[in-house]
MARBANU-726070 format. One record per residue: residue in three letters; residue number from 1; x, y, z of N, C-alpha, C in turn. Coordinates in pm, whole numbers. Atoms other than C-alpha are relative to their C-alpha. Last residue first. Layout:
! residues N
{rec 'ALA'; NUM; {X; Y; Z}; {X; Y; Z}; {X; Y; Z}}
...
This chain:
! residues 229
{rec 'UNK'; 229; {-103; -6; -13}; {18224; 33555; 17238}; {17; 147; 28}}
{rec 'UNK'; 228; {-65; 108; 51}; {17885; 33427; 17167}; {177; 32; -11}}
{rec 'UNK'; 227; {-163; -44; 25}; {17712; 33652; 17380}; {56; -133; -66}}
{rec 'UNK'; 226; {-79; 87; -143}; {17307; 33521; 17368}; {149; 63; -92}}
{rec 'UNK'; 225; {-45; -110; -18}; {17124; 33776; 17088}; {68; -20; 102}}
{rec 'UNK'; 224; {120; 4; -155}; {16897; 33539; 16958}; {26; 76; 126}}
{rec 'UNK'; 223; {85; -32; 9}; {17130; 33571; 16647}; {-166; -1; 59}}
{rec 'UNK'; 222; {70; 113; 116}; {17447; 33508; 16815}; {-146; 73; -47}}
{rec 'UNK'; 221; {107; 96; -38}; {17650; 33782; 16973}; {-128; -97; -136}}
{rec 'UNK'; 220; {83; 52; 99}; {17994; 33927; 16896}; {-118; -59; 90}}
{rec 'UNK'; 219; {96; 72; -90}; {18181; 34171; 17097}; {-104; -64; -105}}
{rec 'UNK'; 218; {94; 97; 113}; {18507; 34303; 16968}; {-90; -57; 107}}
{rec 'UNK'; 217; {115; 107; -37}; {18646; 34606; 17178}; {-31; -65; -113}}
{rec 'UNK'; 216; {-12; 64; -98}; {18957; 34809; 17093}; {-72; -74; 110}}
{rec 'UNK'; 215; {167; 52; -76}; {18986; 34845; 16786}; {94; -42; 132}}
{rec 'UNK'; 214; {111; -83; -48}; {19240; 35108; 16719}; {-79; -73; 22}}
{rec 'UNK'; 213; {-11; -161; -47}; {19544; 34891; 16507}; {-156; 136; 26}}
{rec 'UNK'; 212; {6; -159; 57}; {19364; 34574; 16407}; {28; 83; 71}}
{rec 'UNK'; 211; {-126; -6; 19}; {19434; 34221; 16610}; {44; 189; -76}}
{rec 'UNK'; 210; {-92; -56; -109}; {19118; 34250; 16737}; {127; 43; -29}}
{rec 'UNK'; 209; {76; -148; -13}; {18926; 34232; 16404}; {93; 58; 108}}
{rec 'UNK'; 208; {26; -70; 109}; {19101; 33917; 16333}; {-4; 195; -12}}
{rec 'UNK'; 207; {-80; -70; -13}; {19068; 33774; 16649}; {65; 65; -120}}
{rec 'UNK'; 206; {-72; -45; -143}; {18724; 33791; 16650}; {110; 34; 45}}
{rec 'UNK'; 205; {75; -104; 7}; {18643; 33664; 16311}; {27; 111; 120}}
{rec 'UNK'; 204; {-87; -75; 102}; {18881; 33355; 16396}; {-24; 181; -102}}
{rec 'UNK'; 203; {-151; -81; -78}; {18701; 33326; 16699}; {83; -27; -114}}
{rec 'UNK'; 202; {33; -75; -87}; {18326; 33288; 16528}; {156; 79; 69}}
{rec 'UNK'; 201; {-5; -18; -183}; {18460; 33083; 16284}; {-7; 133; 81}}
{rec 'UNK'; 200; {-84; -115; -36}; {18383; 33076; 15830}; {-14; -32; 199}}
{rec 'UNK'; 199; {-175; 113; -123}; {18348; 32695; 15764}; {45; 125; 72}}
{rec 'UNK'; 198; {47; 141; -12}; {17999; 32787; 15549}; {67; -6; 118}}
{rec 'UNK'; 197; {-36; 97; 109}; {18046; 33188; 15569}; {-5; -169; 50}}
{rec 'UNK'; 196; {-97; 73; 8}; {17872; 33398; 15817}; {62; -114; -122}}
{rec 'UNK'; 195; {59; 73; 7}; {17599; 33674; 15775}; {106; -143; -31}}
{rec 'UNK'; 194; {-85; 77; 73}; {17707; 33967; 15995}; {-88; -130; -50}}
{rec 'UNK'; 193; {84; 151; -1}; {17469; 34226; 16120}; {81; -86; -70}}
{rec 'UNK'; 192; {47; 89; 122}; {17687; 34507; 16237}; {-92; -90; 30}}
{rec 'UNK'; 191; {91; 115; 16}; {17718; 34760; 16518}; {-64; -34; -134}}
{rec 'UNK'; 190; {50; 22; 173}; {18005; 35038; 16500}; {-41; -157; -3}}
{rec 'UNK'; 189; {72; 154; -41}; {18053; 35154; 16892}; {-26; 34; -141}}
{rec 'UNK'; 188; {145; -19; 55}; {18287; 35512; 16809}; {-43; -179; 29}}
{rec 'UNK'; 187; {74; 169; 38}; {18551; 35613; 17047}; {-97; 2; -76}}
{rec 'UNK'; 186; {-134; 81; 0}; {18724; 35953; 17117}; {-15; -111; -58}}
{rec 'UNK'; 185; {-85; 19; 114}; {18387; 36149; 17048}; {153; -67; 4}}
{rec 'UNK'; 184; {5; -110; 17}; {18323; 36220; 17427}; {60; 26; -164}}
{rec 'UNK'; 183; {-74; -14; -103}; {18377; 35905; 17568}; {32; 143; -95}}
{rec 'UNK'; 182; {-53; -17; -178}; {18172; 35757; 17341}; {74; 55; 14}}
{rec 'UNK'; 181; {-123; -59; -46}; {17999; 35774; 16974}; {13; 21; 125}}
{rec 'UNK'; 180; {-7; -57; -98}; {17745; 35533; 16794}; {162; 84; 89}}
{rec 'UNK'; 179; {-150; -62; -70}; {17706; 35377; 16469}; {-20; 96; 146}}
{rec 'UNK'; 178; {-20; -127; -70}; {17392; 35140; 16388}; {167; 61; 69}}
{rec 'UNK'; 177; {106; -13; -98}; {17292; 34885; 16195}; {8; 141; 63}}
{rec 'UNK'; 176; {-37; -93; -112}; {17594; 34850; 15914}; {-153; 40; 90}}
{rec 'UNK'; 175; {93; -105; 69}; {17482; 34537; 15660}; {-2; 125; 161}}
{rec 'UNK'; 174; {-23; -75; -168}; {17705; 34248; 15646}; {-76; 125; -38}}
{rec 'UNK'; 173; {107; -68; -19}; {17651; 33927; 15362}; {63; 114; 122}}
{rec 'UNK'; 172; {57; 17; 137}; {17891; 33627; 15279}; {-97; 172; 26}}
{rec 'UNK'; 171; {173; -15; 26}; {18096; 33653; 15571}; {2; 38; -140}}
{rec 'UNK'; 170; {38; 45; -131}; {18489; 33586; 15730}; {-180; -3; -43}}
{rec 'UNK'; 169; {-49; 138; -62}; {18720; 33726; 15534}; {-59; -109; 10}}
{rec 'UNK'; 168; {59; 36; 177}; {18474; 34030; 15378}; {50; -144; 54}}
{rec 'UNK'; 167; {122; 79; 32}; {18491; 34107; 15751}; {-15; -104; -112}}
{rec 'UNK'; 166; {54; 95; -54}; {18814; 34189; 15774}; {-80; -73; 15}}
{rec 'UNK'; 165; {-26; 135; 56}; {18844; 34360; 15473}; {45; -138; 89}}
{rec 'UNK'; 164; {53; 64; 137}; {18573; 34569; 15552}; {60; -126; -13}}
{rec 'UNK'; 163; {76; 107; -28}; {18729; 34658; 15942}; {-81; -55; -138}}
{rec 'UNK'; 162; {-124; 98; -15}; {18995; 34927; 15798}; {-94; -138; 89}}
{rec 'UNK'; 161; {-76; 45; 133}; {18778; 35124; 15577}; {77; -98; 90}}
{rec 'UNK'; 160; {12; 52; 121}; {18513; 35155; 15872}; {44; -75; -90}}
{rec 'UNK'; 159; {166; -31; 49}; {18749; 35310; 16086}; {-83; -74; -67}}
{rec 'UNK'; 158; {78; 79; 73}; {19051; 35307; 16291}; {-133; 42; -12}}
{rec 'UNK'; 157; {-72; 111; 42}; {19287; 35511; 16430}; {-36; -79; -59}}
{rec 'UNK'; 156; {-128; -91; 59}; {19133; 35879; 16531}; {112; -120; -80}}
{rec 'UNK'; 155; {92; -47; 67}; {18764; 35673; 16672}; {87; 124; -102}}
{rec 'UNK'; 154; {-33; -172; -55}; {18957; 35488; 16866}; {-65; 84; -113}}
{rec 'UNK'; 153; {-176; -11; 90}; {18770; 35140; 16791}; {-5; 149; 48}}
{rec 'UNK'; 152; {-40; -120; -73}; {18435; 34964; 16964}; {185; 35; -65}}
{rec 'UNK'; 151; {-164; -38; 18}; {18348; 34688; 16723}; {-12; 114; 106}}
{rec 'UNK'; 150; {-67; -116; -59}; {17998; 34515; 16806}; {126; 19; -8}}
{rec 'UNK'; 149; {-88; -49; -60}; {17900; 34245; 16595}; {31; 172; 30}}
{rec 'UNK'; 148; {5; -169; 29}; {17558; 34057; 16558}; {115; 60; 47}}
{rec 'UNK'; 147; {-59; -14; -89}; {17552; 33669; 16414}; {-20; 141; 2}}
{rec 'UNK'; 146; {-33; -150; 47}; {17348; 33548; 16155}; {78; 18; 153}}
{rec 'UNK'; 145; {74; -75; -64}; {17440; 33190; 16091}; {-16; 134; 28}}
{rec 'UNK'; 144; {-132; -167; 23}; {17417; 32975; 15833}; {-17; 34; 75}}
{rec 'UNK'; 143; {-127; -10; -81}; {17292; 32606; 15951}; {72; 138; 7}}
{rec 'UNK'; 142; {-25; 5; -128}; {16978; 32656; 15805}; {109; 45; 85}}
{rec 'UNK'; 141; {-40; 119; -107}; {17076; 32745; 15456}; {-35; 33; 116}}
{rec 'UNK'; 140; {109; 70; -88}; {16883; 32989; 15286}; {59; -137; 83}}
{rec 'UNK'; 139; {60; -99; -57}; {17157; 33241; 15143}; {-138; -41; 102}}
{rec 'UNK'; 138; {-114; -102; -49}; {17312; 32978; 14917}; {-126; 128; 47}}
{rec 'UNK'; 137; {-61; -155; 42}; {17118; 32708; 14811}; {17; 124; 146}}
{rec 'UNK'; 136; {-97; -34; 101}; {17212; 32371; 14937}; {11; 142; -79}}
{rec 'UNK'; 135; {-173; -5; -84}; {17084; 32290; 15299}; {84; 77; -122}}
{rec 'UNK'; 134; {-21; -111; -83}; {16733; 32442; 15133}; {168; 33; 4}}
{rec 'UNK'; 133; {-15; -137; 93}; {16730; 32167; 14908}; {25; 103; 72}}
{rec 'UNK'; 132; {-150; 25; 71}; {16794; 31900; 15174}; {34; 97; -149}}
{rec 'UNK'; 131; {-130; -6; -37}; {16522; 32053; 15382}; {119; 6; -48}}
{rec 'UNK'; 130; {14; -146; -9}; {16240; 32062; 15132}; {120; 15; 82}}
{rec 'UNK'; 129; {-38; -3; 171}; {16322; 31663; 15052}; {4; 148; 25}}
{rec 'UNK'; 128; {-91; 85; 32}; {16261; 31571; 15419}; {75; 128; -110}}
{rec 'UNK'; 127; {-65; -98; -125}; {15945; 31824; 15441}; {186; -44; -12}}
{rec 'UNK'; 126; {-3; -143; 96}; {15840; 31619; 15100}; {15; 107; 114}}
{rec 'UNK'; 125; {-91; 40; 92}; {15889; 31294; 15305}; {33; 145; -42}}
{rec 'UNK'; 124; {-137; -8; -63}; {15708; 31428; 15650}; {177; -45; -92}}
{rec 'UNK'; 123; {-98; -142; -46}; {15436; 31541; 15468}; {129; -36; 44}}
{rec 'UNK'; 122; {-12; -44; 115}; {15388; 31150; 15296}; {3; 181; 12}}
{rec 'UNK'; 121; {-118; 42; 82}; {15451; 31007; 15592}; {15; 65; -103}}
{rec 'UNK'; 120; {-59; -16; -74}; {15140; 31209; 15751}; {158; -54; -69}}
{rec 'UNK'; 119; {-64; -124; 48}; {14963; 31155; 15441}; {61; 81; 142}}
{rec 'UNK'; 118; {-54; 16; 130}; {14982; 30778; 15493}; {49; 181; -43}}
{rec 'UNK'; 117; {-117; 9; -1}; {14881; 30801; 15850}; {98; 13; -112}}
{rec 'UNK'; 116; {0; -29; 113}; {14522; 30928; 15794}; {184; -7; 2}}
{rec 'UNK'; 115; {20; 115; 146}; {14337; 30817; 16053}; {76; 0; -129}}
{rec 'UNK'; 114; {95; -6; 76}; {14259; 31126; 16210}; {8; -159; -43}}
{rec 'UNK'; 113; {132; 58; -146}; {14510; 31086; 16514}; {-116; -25; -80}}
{rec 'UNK'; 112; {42; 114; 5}; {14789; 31017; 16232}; {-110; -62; 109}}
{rec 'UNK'; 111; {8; 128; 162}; {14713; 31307; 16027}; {-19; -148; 108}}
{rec 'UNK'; 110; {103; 1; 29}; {14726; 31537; 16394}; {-58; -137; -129}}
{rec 'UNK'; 109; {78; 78; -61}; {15076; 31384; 16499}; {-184; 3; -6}}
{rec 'UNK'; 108; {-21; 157; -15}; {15209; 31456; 16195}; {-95; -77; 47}}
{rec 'UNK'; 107; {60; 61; 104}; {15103; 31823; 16209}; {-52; -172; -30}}
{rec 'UNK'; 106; {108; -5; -61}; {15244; 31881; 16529}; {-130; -42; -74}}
{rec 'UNK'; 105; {-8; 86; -98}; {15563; 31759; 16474}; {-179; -22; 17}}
{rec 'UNK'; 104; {26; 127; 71}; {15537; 31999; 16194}; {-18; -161; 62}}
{rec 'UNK'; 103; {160; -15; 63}; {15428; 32273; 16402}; {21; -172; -118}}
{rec 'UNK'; 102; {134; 19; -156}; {15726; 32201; 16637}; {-142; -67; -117}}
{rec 'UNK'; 101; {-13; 202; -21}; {15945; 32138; 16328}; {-76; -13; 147}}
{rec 'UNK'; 100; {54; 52; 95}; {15831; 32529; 16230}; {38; -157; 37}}
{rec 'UNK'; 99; {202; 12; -7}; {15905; 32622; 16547}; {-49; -47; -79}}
{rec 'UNK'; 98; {34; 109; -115}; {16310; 32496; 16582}; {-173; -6; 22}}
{rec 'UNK'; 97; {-33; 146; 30}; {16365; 32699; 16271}; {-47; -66; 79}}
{rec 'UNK'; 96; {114; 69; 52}; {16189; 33021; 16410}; {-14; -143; -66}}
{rec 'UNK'; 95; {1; -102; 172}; {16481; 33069; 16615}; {-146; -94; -83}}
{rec 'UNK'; 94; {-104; -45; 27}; {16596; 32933; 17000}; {-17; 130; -150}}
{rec 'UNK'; 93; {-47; 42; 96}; {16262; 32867; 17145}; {111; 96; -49}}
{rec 'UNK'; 92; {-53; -71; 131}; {16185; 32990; 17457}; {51; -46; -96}}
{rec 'UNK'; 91; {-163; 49; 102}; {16008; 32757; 17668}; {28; 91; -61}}
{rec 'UNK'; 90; {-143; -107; 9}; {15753; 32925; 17883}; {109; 6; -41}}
{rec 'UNK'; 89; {-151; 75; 6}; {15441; 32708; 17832}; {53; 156; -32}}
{rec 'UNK'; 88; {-77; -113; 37}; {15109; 32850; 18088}; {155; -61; -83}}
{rec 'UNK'; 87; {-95; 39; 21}; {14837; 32562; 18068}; {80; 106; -11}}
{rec 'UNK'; 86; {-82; -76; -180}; {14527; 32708; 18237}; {158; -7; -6}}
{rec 'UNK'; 85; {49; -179; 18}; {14337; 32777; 17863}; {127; 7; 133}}
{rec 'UNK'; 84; {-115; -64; 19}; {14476; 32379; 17857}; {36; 123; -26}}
{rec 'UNK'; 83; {-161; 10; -67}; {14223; 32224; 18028}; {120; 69; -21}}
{rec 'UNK'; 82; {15; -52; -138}; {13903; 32428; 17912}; {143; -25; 44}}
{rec 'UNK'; 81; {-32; -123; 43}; {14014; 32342; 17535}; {12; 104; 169}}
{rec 'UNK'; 80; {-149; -8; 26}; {14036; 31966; 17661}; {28; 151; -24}}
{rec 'UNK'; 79; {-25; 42; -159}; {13633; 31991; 17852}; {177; 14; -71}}
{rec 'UNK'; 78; {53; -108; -95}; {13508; 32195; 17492}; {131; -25; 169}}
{rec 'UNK'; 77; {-59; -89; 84}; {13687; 31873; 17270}; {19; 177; 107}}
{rec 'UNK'; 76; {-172; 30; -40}; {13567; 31638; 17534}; {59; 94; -87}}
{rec 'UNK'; 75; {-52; -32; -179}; {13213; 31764; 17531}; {177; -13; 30}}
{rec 'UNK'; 74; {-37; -170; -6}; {13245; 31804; 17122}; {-29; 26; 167}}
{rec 'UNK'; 73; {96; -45; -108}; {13285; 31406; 17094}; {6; 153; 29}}
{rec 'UNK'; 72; {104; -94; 18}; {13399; 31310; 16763}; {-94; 74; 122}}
{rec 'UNK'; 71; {87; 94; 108}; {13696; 31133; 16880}; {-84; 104; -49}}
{rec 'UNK'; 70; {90; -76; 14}; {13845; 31347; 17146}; {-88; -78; -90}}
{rec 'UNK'; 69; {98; -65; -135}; {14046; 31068; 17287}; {-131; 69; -70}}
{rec 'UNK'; 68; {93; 65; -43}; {14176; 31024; 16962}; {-61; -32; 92}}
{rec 'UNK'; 67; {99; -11; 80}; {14289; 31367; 16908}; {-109; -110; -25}}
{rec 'UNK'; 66; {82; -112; 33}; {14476; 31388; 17181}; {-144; -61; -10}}
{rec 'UNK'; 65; {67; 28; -119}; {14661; 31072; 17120}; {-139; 33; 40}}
{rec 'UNK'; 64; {42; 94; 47}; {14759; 31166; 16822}; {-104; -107; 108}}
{rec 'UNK'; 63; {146; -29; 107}; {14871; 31481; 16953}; {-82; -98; -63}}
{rec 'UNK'; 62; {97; -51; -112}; {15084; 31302; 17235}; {-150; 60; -105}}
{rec 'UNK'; 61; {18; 92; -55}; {15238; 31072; 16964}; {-128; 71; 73}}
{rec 'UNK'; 60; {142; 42; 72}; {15284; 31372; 16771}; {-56; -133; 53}}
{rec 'UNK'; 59; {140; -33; -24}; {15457; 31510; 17039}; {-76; -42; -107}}
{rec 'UNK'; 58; {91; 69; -76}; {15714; 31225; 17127}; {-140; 99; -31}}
{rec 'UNK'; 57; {60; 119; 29}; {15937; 31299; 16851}; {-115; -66; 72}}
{rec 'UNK'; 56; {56; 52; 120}; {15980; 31635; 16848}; {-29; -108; -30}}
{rec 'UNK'; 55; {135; -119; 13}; {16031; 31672; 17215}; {-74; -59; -101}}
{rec 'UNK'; 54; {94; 113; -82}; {16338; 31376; 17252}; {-166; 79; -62}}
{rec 'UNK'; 53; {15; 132; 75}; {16493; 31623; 16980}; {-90; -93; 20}}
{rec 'UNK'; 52; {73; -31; 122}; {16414; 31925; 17165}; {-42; -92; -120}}
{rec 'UNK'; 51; {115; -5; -43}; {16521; 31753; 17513}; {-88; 86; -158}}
{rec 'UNK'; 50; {90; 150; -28}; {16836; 31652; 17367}; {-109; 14; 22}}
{rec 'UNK'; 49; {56; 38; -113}; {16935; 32054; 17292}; {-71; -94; -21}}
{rec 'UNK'; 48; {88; -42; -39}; {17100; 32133; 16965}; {-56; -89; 135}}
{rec 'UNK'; 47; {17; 117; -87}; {17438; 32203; 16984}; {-146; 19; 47}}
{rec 'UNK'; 46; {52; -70; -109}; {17483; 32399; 16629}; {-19; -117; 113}}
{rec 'UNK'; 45; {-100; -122; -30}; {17711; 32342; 16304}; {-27; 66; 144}}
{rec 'UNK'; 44; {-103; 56; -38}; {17526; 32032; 16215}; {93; 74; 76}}
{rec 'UNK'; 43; {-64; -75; -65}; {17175; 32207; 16172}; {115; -82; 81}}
{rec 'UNK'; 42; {2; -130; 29}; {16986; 32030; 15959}; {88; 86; 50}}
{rec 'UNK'; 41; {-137; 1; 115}; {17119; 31698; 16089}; {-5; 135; -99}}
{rec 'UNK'; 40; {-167; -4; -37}; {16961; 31772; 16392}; {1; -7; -113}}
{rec 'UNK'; 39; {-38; -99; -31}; {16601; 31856; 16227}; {128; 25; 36}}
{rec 'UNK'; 38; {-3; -51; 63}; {16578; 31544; 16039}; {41; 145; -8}}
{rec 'UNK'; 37; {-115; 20; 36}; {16655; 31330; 16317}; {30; 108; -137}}
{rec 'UNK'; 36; {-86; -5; -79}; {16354; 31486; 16532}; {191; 5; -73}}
{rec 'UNK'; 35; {-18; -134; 3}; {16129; 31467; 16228}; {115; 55; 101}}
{rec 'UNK'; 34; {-92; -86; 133}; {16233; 31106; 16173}; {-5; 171; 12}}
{rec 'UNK'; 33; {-162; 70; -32}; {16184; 31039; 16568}; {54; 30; -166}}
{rec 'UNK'; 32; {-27; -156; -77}; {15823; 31228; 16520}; {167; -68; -10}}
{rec 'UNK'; 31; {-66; -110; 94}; {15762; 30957; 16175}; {27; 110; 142}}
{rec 'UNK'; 30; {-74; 39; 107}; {15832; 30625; 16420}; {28; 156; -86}}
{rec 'UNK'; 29; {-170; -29; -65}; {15655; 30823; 16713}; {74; -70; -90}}
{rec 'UNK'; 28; {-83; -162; -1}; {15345; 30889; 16467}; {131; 20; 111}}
{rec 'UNK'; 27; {-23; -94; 139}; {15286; 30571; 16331}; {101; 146; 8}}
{rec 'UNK'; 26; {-108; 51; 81}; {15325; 30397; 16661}; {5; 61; -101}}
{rec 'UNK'; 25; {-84; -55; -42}; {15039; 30623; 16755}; {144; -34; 4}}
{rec 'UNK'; 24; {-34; -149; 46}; {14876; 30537; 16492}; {79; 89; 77}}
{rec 'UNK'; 23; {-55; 49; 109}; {14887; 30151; 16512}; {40; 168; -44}}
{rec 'UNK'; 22; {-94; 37; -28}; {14788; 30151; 16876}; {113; 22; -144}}
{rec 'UNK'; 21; {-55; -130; -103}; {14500; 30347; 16841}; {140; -60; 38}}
{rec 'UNK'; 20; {-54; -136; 55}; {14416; 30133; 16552}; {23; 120; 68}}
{rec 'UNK'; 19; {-87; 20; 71}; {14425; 29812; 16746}; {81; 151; -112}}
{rec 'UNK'; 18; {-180; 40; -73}; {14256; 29945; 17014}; {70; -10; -77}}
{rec 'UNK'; 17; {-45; 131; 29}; {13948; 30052; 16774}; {127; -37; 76}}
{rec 'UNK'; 16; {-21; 42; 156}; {13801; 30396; 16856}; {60; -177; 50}}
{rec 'UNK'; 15; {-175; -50; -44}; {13542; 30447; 17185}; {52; -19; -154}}
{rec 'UNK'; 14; {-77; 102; 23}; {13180; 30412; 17118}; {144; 63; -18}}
{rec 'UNK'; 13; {-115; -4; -80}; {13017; 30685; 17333}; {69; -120; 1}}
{rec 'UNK'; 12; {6; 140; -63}; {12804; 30812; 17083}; {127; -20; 79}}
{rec 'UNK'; 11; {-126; 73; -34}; {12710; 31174; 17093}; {-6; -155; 53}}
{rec 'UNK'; 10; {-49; 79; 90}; {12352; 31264; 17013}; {136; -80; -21}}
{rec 'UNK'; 9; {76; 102; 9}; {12297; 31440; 17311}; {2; -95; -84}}
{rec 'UNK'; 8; {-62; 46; -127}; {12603; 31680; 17272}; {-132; -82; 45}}
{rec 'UNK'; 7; {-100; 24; 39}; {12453; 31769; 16953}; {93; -128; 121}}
{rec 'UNK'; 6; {55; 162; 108}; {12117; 31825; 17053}; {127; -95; -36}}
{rec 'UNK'; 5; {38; 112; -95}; {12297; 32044; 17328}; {-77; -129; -74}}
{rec 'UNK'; 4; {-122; 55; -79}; {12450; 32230; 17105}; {-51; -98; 106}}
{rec 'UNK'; 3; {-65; 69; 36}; {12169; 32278; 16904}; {94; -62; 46}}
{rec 'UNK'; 2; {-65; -67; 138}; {11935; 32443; 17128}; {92; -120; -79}}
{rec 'UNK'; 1; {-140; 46; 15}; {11713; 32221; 17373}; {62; 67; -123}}
């Protein structure tokens, strides 16, 4: 008999405590519903999807779960790793924001499958507190957003010098990507990275630019690269 199988012989097959399987997974949909609320209000400026919210709160429940199931048993650990090799998820997440409150979701619900609910509350405070600093300095806010604009302009009427002080308007940050030339040098495509101001608007940025003698395309898209106008 090698080790693993000593191992997996030695397994007891006392279950955990009802009461404390009840008490932790309450633990952890009380703190997933703060991580949930914590994340909307991060991002006031965006419509984030009910089912991400609902999400974050119910998976540490599910992880907590999980994990007590598995208890110390390394058959059920092996037999859960088997199950979910077949699991294919295809969600796309919007921006690495929405992953990191996955992982923290995910966190949560680990602490309170262990037993260890206290430092589960006690990440999910000082996550709290890391947020509301963030919201405030300048250049790391959540809510900012990057946006990517395409100008198309006559390439004999406008240039460069005459889209700056449009921009400046309208963003804290812009950094030229790539220039390109059509229709046989007549036109030039001049792709930015814009980094938006607090209250600055997507269609006031837009018509703005339009309104300029020689542009004659504006095409903005969000920073996941969906058309945003």
């Amino acid at each position: 008999m090698n080790e693993l199988q000593q191992a997996l012989a030695l397994q007891t097959n006392v279950g955990p405590d009802p009461a404390s399987v009840v008490q932790a997974l309450l633990a952890a949909f009380v703190l997933g519903i703060i991580v949930g609320i914590v994340h909307r209000w991060s991002l006031p400026n965006r419509l984030v999807p009910p089912k991400l919210v609902a999400s974050l709160a119910l998976l540490p429940v599910v992880t907590a779960l999980v994990l007590h199931v598995i208890g110390n048993s390394l058959a059920r650990a092996f037999g859960l790793v088997g199950a979910l090799a077949i699991v294919r998820f295809r969600t796309r997440l919007r921006s690495t924001w929405d992953i990191t409150f996955i992982f923290l979701s995910l966190a949560v619900g680990i602490a309170c499958g262990v037993g260890n609910p206290a430092a589960a509350a006690l990440g999910t405070l000082i996550a709290t507190l890391a947020v509301a600093i963030l919201g405030v300095l300048p250049g790391a806010r959540p809510q900012e957003e990057l946006v990517v604009l395409r100008c198309d302009v006559a390439a004999y009427q406008c240039g460069e010098a005459q889209l700056i002080p449009a921009m400046e308007k309208h963003t804290l940050k812009r950094w030229l990507k790539s220039t390109r030339s059509m229709r046989f040098g007549e036109s030039l495509s001049l792709n930015y990275c814009l980094l938006l101001r607090k209250n600055a608007s997507i269609e006031a940025l837009t018509r703005d630019l339009a309104a300029l003698e020689g542009v004659e395309r504006v095409t903005i898209l969000s920073d996941d690269g969906d058309t945003g106008t």
